[in-house]
N, C-alpha and C positions, 0 to 999 in steps of 0.2 A: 834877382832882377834880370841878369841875364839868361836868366833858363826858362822864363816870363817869355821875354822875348824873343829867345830861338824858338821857343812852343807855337807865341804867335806866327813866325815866321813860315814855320813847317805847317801850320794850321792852313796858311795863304796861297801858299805851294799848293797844297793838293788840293783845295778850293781851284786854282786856277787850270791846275791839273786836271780835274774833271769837268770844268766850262770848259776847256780844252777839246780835250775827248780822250783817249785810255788809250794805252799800248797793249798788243797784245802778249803776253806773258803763254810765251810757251813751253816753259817750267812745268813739269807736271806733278803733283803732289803738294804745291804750296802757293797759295792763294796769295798775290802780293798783299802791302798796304792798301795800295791804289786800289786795288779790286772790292778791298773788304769795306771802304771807305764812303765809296761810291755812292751817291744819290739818285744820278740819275743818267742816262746815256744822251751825249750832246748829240749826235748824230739823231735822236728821235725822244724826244722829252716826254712823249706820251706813251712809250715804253713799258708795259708792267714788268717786264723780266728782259736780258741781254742773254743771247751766245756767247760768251768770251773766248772761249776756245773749244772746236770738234776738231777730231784731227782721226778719221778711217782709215787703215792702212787692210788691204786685201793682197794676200801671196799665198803662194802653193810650197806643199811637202807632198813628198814623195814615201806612205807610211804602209807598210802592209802589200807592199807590190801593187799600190794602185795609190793614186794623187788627191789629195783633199784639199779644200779653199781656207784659208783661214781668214777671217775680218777680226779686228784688232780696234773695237772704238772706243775712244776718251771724250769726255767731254764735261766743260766747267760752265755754269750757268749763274747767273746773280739776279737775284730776285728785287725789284725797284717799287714794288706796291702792290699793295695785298693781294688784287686780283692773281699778281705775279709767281702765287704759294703753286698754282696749279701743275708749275715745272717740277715739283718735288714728286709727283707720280708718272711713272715711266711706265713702258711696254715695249717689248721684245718679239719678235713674232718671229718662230723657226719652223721647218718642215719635219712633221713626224707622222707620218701616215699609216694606217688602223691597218692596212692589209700588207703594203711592204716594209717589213722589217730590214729590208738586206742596207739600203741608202737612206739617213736619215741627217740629223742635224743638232750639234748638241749647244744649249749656251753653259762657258764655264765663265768661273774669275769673276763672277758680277760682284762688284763693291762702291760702295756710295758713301757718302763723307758729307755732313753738312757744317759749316763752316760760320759760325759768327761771333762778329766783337760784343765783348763783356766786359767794360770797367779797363776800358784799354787792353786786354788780353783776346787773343785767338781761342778761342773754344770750339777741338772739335768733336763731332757725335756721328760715331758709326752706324750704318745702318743692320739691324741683324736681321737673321735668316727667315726668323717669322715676320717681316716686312715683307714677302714675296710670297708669289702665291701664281699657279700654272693652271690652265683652264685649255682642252680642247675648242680650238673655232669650228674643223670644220674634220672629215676625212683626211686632212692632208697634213693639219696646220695646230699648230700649239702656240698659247702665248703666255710668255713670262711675265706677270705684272711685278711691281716693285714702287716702295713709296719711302721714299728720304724723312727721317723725321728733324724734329729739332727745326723745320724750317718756318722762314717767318722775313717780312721786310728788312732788308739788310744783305739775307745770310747769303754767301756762296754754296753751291752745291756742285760737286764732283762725282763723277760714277763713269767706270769702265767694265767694259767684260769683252769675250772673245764668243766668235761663233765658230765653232768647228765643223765642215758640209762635207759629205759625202759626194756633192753636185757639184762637183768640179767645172761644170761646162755652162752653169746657170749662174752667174756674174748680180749681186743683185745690184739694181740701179741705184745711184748716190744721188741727193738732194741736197747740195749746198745751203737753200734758202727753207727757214721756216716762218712759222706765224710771230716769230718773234724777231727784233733785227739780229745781226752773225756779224761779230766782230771780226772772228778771224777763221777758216775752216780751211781743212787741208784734205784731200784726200789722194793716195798711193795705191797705185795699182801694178802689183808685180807681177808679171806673164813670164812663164818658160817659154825659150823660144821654139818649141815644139809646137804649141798652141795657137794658133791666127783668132784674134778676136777682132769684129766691125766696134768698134770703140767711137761713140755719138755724145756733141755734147750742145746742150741746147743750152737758149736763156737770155732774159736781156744785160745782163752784166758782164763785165770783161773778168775773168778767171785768166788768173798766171797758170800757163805750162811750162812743164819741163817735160824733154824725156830723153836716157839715157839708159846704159847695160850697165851690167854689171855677172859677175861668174855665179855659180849658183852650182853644188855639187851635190849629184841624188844619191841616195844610196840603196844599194839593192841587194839583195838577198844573195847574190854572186858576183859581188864589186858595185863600184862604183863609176859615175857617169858626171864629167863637168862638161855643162851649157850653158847658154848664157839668160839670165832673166830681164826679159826690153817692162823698163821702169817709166810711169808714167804718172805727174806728180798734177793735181789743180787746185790751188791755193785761192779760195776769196778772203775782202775784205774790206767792212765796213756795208754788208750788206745790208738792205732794207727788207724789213717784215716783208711778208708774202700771205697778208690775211685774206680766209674766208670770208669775201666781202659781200654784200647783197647782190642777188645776180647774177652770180658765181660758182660753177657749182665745186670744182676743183682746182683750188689757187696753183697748187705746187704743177698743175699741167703746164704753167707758164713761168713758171721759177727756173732758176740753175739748176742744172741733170745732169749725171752723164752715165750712159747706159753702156755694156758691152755684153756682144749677142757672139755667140763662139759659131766661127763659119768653119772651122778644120784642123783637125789636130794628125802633125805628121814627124813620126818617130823615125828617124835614118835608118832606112833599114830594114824595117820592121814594118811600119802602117803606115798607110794613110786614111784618113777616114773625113767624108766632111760632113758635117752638122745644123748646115745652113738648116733650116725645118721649113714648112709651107704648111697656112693653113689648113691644108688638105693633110696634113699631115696629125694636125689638133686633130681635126675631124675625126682620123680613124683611130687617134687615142684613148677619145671619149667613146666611140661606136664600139671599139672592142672590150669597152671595159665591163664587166658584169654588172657594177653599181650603178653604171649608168646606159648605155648600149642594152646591156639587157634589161633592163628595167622597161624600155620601150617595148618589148615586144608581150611583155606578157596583159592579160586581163585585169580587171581590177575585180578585187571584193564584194566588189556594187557589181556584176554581172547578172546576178539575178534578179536584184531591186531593180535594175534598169531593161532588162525584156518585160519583168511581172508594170510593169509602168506603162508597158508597148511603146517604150521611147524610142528603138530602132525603128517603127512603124510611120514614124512622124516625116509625112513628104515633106515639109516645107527644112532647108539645111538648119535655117536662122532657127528656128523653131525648137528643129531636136539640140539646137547646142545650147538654148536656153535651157531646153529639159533638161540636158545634163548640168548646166549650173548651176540650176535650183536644187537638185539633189543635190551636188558636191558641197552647195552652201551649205544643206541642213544637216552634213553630218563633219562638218569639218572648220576651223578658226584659223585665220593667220596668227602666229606668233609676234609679226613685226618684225622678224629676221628674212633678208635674201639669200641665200645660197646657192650653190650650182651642183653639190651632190645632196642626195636626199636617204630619210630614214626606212623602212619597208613601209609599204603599202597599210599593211594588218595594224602597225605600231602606231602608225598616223590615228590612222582611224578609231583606234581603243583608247586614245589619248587624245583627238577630240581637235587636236590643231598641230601646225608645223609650219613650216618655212615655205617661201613662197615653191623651193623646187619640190617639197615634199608633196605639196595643194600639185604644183603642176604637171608631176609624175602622177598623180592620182587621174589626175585631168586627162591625160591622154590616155591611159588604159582605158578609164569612163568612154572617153572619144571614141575611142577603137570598139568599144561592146556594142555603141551606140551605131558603128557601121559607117564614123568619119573618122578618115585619114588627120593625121596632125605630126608635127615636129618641131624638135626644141630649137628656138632662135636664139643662140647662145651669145654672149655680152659683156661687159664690165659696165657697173652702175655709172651713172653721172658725175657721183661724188666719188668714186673711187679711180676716177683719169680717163683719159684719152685712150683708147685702143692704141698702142704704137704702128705706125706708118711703113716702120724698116723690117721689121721681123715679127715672128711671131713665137706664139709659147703658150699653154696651158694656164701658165701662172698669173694670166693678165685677165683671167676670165674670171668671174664670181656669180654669175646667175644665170638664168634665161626664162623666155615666156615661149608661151602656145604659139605655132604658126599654124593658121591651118588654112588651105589650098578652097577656093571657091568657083564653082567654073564662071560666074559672070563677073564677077570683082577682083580677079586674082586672090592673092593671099592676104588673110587678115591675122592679126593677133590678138592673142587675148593673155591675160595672166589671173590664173588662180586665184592668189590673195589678194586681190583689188577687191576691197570689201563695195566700189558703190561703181566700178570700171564696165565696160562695154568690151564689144569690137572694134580694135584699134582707137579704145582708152585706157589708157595703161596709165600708170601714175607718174609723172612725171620725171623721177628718179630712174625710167626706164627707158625714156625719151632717149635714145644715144642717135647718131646718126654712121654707125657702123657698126650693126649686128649681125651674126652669120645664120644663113639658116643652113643646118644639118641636112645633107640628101644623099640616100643610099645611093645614088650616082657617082657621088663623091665629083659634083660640080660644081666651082666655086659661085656664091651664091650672097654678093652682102646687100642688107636692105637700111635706109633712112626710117627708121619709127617716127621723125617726125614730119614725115612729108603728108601723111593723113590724121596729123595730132593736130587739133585748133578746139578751140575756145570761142562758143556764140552763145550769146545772149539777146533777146530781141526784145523789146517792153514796149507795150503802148499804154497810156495814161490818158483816159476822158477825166475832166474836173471841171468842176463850179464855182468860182469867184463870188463868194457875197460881199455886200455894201462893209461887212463889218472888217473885211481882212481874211474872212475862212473859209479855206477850200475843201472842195468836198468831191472825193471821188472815188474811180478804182482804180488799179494797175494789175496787167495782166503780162505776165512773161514767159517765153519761153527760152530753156536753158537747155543747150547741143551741145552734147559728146561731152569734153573734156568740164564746159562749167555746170555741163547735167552732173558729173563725178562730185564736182567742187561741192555743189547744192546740199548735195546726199551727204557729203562728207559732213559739211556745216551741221545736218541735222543728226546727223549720227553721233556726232562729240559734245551733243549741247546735252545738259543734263535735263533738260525738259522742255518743252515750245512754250511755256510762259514764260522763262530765261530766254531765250533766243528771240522771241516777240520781241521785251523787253530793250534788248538790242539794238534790234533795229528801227522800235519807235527813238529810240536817243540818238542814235547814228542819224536819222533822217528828220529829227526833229516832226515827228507827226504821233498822229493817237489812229492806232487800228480798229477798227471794229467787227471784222470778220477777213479771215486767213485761212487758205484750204493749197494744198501740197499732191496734185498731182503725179507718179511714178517715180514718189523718194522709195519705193524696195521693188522698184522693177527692172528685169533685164534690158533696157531700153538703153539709146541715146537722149532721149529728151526729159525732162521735169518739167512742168507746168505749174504756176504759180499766180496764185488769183487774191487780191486782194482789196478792203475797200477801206478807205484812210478817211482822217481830215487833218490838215493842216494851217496853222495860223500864218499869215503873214503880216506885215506890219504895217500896221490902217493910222491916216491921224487928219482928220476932217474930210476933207470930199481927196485925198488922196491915197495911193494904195499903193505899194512898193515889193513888186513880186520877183521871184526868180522862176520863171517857166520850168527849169529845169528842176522840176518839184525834188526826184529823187538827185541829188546830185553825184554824177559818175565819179570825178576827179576830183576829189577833196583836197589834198595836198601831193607831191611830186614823189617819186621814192628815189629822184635823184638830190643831194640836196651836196653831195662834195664839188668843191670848185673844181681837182683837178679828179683823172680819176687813171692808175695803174693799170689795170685790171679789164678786158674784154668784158662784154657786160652779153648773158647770157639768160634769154627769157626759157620759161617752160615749153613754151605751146606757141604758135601763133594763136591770135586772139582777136576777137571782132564783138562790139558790143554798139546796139543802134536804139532808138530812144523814138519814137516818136508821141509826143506830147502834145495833146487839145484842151483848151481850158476856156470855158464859159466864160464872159467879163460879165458884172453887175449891168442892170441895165442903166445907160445913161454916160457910164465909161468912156472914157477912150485912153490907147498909149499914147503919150504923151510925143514922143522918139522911139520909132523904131530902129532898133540894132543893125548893123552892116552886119552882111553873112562874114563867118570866119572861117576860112580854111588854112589849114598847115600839114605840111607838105617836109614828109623827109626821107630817105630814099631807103624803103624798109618800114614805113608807117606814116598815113595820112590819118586826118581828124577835119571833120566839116561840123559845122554848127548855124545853123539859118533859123531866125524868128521870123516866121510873118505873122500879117493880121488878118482873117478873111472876114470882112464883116465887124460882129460882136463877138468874134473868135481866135483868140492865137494861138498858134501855131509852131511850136519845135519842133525841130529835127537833130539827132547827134546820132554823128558817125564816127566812131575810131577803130583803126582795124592795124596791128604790128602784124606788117609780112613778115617778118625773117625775125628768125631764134638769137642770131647772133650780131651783136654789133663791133667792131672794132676799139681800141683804146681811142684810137686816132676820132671815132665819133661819136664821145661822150661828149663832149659840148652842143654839139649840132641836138644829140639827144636829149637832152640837161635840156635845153631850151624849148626844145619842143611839150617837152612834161609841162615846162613854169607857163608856155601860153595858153597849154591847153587847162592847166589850171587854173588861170585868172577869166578865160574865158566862162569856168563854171560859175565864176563868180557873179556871172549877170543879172543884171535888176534893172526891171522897166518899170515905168511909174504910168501909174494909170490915174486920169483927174476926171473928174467931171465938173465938165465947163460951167 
């Protein structure tokens, strides 16, 4: 009896213990009770998986008469619901580059542990070596993958290794917050004080510092040398998730960081050297490099398809760059991958498709046979962060597209793999609004991709109202730039246009009778779209209950959280306008006509006006988002503006005859 009720007692305990919330156990090697126990984290109930403990430590040795970085990562993870299995696969990502062997990057020590109760017992399951598995990403970069087995709701999982770099002076950035919440994370950062690093730490949560020396003795090949290493400690806890949320393109750009950019390394005595770099600096890294700098200068393969074409003959600029893109399409496929180094020219082409830089290095030699100038606008994707502010580096770049110089419009860009893209339509994951263009000047040169990125769509709709309810008409549209891309896009992924018909008769509630597609595979900004419908509305003796807004714009909101974290981040600006004329029955009339609607917010208006003229009404809708970005601070103000402009679609005038 009484071991009944010490059981219930201890049972109560950790019941109240985890309504509570969890201490964090920075034990390494053994998963407490509490941990193993666990349901669910009080700090976020909807939770699939918990941080429990990360804990980075990065310091230098002194090994072979020259300094290596060592990072040191641990980390305990508990799984809270199924979704939550996804944490048991991991990736590693090191520097190993095809051409220099001399400085590389190695990962050792990788071990993983999955952890869960069984019949009241601890069971654990190592992870072995054929769990892992190493894949080149790019010219420069390798990555470790690794998958925990044995895991499942419940279990803890554990896994550390070390990275041993040859880049002493390349610091990688730390992210305290991920897509899950972080109980407790630490990270150490040990500098020789030989070393000055600009050490940055962003983010909305308060992180504990510490920092303090300590001695530190090198050893060298003819004695030895004690300095001191300046230690510097940032502990969070109790962090909140940091999810890719709609709208969003890179959570962790707004999360906990901390970056260190090495401005000078000074030996007493001996050097001094300082390291600060300038984009002009990238510049000439990439311009000397042969994989890529030379790559611009030479011809393409297609040199002779493209004189026997007389495509260099072509006055018109717009013209010959079409010419060139309709060849480059028919002999070449996107992969679906971005890159910023590419494979040869010949390899591409025998092989049928590549990477968007592989399509864009083809592109520019094509450009240059063709007798126009072009150069790479180099970048990191949308989804891969923020260009940093404070420094600069190689390592922050991942792609680039076409710039090419026009004397009446300045420069436009273009990018290779846009299977349905334009001049200065690029796909949206290109959109950055700090890209460099490359100039043999070597003059700093950054450009906004989105200040000529927008989205137009323009529709006008004649219809015919009979006595019975059914409208009868056409709808004729045209689609610019960015939602000409969308269009093509739409019909490029549909498996056939009676599927896609099909669609959009239930999306709109109507029956098609003839549909004709305008410049879905043309080098154009526009698509034109012609169609002739009918549609039922809801008839019940001499009344008739219509919504003018035949096609409706704004179905439902894509804001729909009360509060919201997260800066909310559109693609494009965007502007779509409606104007709609509909015949009434003869003998009709509306019964109440509508007040005009306008909404007003600072970065996007929306107007909506019925009139009557005669036996004719008359819509008009206008909504246009100026600006890409909105603040956290003006998700409500936006939130609201969505839910009016959506109820406003929802209007219905009643039509009677007296």
């Amino acid at each position: 009896m009484k071991r009944t009720i010490t059981y219930i007692m201890l049972l109560a305990f950790n019941l109240i213990a985890n309504a509570q919330g969890i201490e964090p156990n920075l034990k390494w090697g053994k998963p407490t009770d509490q941990e193993l126990q666990m349901t669910e984290y009080a700090a976020d109930k909807d939770a699939d998986a918990v941080v429990l403990y990360h804990k980075t430590d990065v310091s230098y040795q002194f090994i072979g008469d020259d300094f290596k970085v060592y990072y040191r990562v641990n980390t305990r993870l508990k799984v809270l619901k199924p979704e939550g299995k996804r944490v048991a696969d991991g990736q590693i990502v090191y520097m190993e580059s095809v051409t220099n062997r001399s400085r590389h990057e190695l990962v050792a020590g990788l071990k993983a542990t999955a952890y869960n109760l069984e019949n009241g017992k601890t069971v654990k399951t190592k992870m072995e070596r054929s769990m892992t598995s190493e894949e080149r990403l790019d010219k420069n970069q390798m990555v470790l993958k690794f998958s925990v087995p044995q895991v499942k709701v419940g279990t803890v999982i554990e896994y550390e290794y070390r990275i041993e770099s040859d880049f002493y002076g390349n610091i990688r950035d730390w992210y305290a917050q991920h897509d899950i919440p972080v109980l407790y994370t630490c990270y150490e950062l040990s500098i020789p004080e030989w070393f000055s690093f600009n050490i940055e730490e962003t983010g909305m949560n308060h992180l504990e510092k510490k920092a303090y020396s300590e001695p530190m003795t090198l050893l060298f090949s003819g004695g030895t040398e004690n300095i001191l290493t300046n230690i510097k400690t940032f502990v969070g806890r109790n962090l909140p998730a940091l999810k890719d949320d709609d709208f969003v393109w890179h959570a962790a750009d707004y999360g906990d960081k901390v970056t260190a950019e090495l401005a000078n390394i000074f030996v007493p005595g001996a050097v001094y050297q300082s390291y600060t770099s300038t984009w002009n600096d990238v510049d000439g890294q990439l311009m000397n490099d042969e994989d890529f700098g030379g790559r611009l200068k030479r011809s393409s393969p297609l040199k002779d398809e493209i004189t026997a074409a007389g495509i260099p003959g072509i006055s018109d600029k717009t013209e010959r760059i079409a010419a060139v893109w309709k060849l480059l399409k028919s002999k070449v496929r996107w992969n679906g991958k971005y890159a910023l180094w590419g494979e040869s020219a010949s390899k591409v082409l025998k092989e049928g498709t590549g990477t968007n830089a592989d399509i864009n290095f083809l592109l520019i030699n094509m450009l240059k046979d063709a007798g126009i100038g072009s150069t790479p606008v180099i970048m990191r994707t949308r989804d891969s962060g923020i260009l940093p502010l404070s420094h600069s580096s190689l390592k922050y770049l991942n792609t680039f597209v076409v710039g090419i110089p026009m004397t009446d419009t300045g420069m436009v860009y273009l990018d290779g793999s846009a299977e349905d893209g334009y001049l200065n339509v690029l796909p949206a994951k290109l959109l950055v609004t700090r890209a460099r263009v490359l100039q043999k000047t070597g003059a700093d040169l950054w450009v906004n991709l989105q200040d000529n990125a927008r989205s137009r769509e323009t529709t006008s709709i004649q219809a015919q109202l009979g006595t019975d309810g059914l409208l009868k008409g056409n709808k004729s549209s045209i689609f610019l730039d960015e939602a000409a891309a969308a269009k093509r896009h739409e019909w490029r992924l549909a498996k056939d246009s009676v599927e896609l018909i099909h669609k959009m008769q239930e999306r709109d509630g109507i029956e098609i009778q003839s549909y004709s597609l305008e410049g879905r595979y043309d080098f154009s900004p526009t698509v034109k779209e012609e169609l002739t419908f009918t549609k039922q509305c809801d008839a019940a003796g001499d009344m008739i209950y219509l919504n003018p807004l035949i096609f409706i714009p704004q179905r439902e909101s894509p804001f729909t959280a009360t509060e919201r974290i997260l800066p909310i981040e559109f693609p494009y600006k965007q502007s779509e306008m409606q104007n709609v004329m509909i015949t009434l029955p003869e003998g009709y009339v509306v019964e109440e006509v509508p007040k005009p609607i306008v909404i007003k917010l600072d970065g996007a208006t929306a107007s909506i006006a019925c009139k009557v003229l005669g036996n004719m009404v008359n819509m008009q809708y206008k909504v246009s988002i100026d600006k890409t970005l909105f603040a956290s601070t003006e998700y409500q103000n936006l939130k609201g503006f969505f839910d009016k402009l959506v109820e406003s679609n929802k209007l219905i005038i009643t039509l009677k005859k007296p």
